[in-house]
C-alpha positions in Angstrom: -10.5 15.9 16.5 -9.9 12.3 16.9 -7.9 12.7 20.2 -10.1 14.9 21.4 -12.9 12.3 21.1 -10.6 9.7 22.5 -10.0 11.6 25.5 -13.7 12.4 26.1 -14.6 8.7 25.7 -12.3 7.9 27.8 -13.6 10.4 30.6 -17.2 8.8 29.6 -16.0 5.3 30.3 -13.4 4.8 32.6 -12.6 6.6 35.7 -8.5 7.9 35.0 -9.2 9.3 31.5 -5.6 8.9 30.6 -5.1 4.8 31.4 -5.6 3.6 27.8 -3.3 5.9 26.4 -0.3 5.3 28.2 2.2 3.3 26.0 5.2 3.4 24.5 4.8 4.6 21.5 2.7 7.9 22.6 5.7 8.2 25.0 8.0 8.3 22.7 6.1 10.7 20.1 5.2 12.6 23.1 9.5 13.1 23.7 10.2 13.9 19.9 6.9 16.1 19.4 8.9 19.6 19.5 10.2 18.3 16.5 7.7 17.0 15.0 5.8 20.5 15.9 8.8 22.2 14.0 9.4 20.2 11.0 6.1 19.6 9.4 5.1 22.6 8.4 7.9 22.5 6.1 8.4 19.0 5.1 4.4 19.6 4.0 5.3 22.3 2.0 7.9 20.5 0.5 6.1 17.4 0.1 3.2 19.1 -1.5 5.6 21.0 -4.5 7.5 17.6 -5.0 4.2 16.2 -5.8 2.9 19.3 -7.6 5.8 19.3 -9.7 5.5 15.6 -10.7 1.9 15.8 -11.2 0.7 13.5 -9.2 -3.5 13.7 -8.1 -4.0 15.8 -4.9 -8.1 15.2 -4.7 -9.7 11.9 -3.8 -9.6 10.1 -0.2 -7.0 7.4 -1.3 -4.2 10.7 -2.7 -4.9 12.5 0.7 -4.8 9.4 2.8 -1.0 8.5 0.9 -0.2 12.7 1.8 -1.4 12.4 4.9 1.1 8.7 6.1 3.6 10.2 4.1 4.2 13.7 5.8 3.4 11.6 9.3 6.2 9.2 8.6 8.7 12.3 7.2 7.7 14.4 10.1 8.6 11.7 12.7 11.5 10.5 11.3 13.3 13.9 11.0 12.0 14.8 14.7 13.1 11.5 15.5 17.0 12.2 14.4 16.9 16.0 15.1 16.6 14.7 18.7 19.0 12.1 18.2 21.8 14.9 17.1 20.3 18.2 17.8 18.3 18.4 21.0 19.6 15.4 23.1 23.0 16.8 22.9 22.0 20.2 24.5 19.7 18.4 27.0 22.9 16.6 27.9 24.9 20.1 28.4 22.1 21.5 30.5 21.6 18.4 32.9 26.0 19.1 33.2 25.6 22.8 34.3 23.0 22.4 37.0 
């Protein structure tokens, strides 16, 4: 929802919708997002039972909010060295056999 707005208001307001949002950092999620697509459904599940299991509060805006940065964080910093040593490596054997 909150990109979506973004994008809109930046059709609304400016003429190349996609000029505020180029930057490094959306680059950079943008390379590692398969993995970031493929790891947090689990690293939720997991993160959710951890905390389950230690009992921790899961209603309120501040215990979602502290969920919510730490499954973000977990979710890009496994994408982040699955690409490292999982998908750069094949990316490397396909650019050799073409």
């Amino acid at each position: 929802a909150c990109s979506y707005t973004i994008i809109v208001g930046n059709v609304i307001w400016r003429s190349n919708p996609f000029k505020g949002l180029t930057s490094r950092a959306l680059g950079y999620v943008g390379k590692i997002s398969y993995g970031v697509y493929m790891y947090h459904p689990m690293l939720l599940i997991g993160i959710l039972a951890v905390n389950h299991k230690w009992g921790f509060p899961v209603s309120g805006f501040i215990p979602n909010l502290s969920l919510f940065i730490i499954c973000i964080a977990a979710a890009i910093t496994i994408a982040t060295i699955s690409y490292k040593y999982i998908e750069l490596p094949f990316l490397r054997l396909r650019s050799k056999y073409r």
